[in-house]
N, C-alpha and C positions, 0 to 999 in steps of 0.2 A: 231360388228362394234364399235369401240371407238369413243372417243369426235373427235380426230383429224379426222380419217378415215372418218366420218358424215361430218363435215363440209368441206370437199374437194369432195366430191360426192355432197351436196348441191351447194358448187360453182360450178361445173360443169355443174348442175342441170341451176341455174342461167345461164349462161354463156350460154347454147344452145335456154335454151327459148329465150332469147335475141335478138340470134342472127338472130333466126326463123324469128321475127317480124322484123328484120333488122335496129336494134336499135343500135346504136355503146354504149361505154361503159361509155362515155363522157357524150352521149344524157340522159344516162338514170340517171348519176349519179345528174346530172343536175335537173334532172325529182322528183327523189326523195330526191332532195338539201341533197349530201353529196358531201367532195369531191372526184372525181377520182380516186386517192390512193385510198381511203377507198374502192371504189369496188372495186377494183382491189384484193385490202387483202380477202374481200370477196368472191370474184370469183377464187382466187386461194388456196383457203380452209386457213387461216392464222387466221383469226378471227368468233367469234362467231354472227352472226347480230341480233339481238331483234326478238321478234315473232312481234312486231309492224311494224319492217322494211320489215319483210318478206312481212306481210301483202300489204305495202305500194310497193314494188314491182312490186307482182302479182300484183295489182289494174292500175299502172302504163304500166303494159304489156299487161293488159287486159285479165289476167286469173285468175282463179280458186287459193286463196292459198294453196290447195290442190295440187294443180300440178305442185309447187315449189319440194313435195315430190316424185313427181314419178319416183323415181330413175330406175323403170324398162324403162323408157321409153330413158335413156344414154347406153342402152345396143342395142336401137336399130337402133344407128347410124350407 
């Protein structure tokens, strides 16, 4: 897996935990004071996010930041 190929599985990654908790993309970028865009770049693999932001994330979703990686778990939708 490449740079790009990772971070569009991680936005995806993003994108489902999200939606799980039923957090729109507004709520959460709000959550973790970025704007909008910026997840959205995030969530559709376009940029790279800090291991601080991942962090802040998960904390925000109220997971594991381990479970940002569990890209097995996009396979089981």
């Amino acid at each position: 897996m490449n740079k790009q190929e990772f971070q569009i599985v991680l936005g995806k990654r993003i994108r489902q935990l999200r939606e799980s908790k039923g957090i729109s993309q507004v709520a959460l970028s709000h959550l973790i004071e970025i704007e909008r865009s910026n997840m959205s770049r995030i969530e559709s693999g376009n940029t790279n996010p800090t291991s601080f932001l991942l962090y802040t994330i998960a904390q925000k979703l109220g997971i594991e930041p381990s479970d940002l990686l569990n890209f097995e778990a996009l396979r089981e939708e």
